[in-house]
DRENZA-164261 format. One record per residue (C-alpha): residue number from 1; x, y, z. Coordinates in pm, whole numbers. Last residue first. Example, Ala and Ser with C-alpha at 12.3 -4.5 7.8 and 13.67 -1.06 7.14 Angstrom:
! residues 2
<rec n="2" xx="1367" yy="-106" zz="714"/>
<rec n="1" xx="1230" yy="-450" zz="780"/>
***
This chain:
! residues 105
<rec n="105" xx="-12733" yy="-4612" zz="3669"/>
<rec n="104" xx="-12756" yy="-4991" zz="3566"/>
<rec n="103" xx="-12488" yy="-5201" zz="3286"/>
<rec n="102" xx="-12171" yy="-5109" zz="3510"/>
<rec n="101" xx="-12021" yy="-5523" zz="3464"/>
<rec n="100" xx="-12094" yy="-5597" zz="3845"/>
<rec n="99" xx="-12390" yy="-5377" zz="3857"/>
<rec n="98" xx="-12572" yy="-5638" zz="3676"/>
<rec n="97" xx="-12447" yy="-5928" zz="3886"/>
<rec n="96" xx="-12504" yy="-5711" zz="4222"/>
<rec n="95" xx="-12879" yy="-5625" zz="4100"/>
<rec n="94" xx="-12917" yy="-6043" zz="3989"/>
<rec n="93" xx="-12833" yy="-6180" zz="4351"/>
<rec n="92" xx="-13126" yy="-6004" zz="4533"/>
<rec n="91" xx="-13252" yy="-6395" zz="4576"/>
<rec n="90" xx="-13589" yy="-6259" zz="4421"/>
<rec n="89" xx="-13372" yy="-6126" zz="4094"/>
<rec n="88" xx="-13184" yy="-6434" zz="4102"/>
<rec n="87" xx="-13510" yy="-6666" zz="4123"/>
<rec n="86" xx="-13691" yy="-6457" zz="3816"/>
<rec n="85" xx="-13346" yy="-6472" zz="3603"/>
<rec n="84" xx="-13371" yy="-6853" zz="3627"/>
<rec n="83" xx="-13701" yy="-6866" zz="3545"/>
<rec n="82" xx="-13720" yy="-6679" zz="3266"/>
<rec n="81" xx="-13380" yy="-6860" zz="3137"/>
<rec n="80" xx="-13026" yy="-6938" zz="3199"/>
<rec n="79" xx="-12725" yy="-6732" zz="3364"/>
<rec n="78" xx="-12588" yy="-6756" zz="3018"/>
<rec n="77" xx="-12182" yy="-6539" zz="3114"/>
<rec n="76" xx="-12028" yy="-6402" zz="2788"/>
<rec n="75" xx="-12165" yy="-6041" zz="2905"/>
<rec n="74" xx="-12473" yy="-6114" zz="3144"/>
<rec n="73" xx="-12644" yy="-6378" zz="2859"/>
<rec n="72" xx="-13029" yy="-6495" zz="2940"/>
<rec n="71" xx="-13166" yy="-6733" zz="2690"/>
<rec n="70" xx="-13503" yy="-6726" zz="2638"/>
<rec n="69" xx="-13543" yy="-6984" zz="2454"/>
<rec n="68" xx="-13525" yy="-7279" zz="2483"/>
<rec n="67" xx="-13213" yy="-7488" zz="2271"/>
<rec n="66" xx="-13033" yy="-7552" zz="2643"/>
<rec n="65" xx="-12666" yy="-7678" zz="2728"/>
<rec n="64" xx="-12577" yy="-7281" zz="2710"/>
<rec n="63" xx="-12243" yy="-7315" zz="2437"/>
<rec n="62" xx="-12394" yy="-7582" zz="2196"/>
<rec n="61" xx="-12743" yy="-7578" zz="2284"/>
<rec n="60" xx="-12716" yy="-7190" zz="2201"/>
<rec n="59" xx="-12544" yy="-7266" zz="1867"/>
<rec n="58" xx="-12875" yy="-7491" zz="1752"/>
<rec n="57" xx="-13094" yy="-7212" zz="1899"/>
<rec n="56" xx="-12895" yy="-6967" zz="1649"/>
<rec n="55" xx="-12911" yy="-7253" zz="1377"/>
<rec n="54" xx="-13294" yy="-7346" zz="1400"/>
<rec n="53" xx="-13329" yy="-6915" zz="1403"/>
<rec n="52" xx="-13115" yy="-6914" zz="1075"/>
<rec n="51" xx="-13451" yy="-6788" zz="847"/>
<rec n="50" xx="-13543" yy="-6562" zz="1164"/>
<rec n="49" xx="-13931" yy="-6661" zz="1221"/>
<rec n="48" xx="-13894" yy="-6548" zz="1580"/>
<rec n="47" xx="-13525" yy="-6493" zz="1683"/>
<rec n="46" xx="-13555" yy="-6163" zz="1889"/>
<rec n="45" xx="-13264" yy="-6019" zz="2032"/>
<rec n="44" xx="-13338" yy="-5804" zz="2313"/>
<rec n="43" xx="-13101" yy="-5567" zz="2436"/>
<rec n="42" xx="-12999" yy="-5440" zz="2803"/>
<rec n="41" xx="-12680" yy="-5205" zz="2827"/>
<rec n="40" xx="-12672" yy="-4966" zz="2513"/>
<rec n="39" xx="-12852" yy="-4673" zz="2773"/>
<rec n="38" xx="-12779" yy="-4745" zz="3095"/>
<rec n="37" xx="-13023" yy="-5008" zz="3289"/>
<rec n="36" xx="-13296" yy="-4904" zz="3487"/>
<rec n="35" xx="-13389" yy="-5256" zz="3677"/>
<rec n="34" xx="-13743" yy="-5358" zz="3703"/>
<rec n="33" xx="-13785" yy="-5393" zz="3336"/>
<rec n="32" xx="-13548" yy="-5695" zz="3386"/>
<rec n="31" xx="-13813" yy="-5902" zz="3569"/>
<rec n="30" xx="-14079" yy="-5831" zz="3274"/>
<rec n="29" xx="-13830" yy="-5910" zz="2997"/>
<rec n="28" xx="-13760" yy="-6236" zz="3128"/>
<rec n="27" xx="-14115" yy="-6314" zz="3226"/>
<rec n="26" xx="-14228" yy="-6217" zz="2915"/>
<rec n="25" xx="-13946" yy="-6433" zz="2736"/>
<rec n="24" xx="-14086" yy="-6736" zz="2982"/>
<rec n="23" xx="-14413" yy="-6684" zz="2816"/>
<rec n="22" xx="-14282" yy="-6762" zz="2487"/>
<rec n="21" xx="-14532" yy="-6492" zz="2218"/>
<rec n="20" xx="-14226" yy="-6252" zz="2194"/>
<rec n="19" xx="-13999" yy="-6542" zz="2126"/>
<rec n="18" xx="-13626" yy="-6437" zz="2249"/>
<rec n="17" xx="-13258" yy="-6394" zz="2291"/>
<rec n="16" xx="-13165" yy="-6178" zz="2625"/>
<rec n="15" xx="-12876" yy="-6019" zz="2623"/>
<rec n="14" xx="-12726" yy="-5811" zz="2924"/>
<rec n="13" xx="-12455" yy="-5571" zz="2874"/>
<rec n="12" xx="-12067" yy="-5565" zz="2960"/>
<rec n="11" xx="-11938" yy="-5665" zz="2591"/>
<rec n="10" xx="-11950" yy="-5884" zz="2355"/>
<rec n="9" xx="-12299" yy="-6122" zz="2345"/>
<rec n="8" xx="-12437" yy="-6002" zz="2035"/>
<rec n="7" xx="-12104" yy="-6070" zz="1821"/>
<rec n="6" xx="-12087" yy="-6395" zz="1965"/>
<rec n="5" xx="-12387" yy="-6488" zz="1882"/>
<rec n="4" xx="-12348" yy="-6395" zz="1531"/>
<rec n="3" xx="-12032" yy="-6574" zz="1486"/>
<rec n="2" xx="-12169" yy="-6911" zz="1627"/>
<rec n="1" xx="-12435" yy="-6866" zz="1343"/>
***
């Protein structure tokens, strides 16, 4: 499962592994729909009823300290969860971070 991850999490773009029904994913998703992101640069990876979802959330604990989802990935960099990504984006801090690795226009 590690392999997977790290396959999803290459690159300059923000990842964002989710529940659709996990209020926190909303949250997630709703801050980042804010932003207009370049095409490629903001993807969603949804785990629900994946047969190796225990081991993805498993691998998560491992590299993130957290099993929850969602878990928030700016290139290689977990800057945590709903919440998290809802006190960066009120700070201001989350624009600079995404325009840090080009994902906006």
């Amino acid at each position: 499962m590690a392999e997977f991850v790290k396959a999803q999490i290459k690159g300059d773009k923000v990842v964002v592994f989710l529940k659709p029904s996990c209020p926190y994913c909303v949250l997630a998703k709703d801050v980042l729909s804010k932003y207009k992101f370049k095409g490629g640069r903001l993807e969603f990876v949804d785990i629900n009823g994946r047969s190796d979802m225990g081991s993805i959330q498993d691998y998560l604990q491992q590299i993130t300290k957290a099993r929850t989802v969602p878990r928030v990935f700016i290139g290689e960099k977990c800057i945590g969860g709903g919440s998290d990504v809802e006190g960066l984006h009120n700070s201001g801090q989350l624009e600079g971070m995404l325009q840090a690795i080009g994902a906006l226009l």
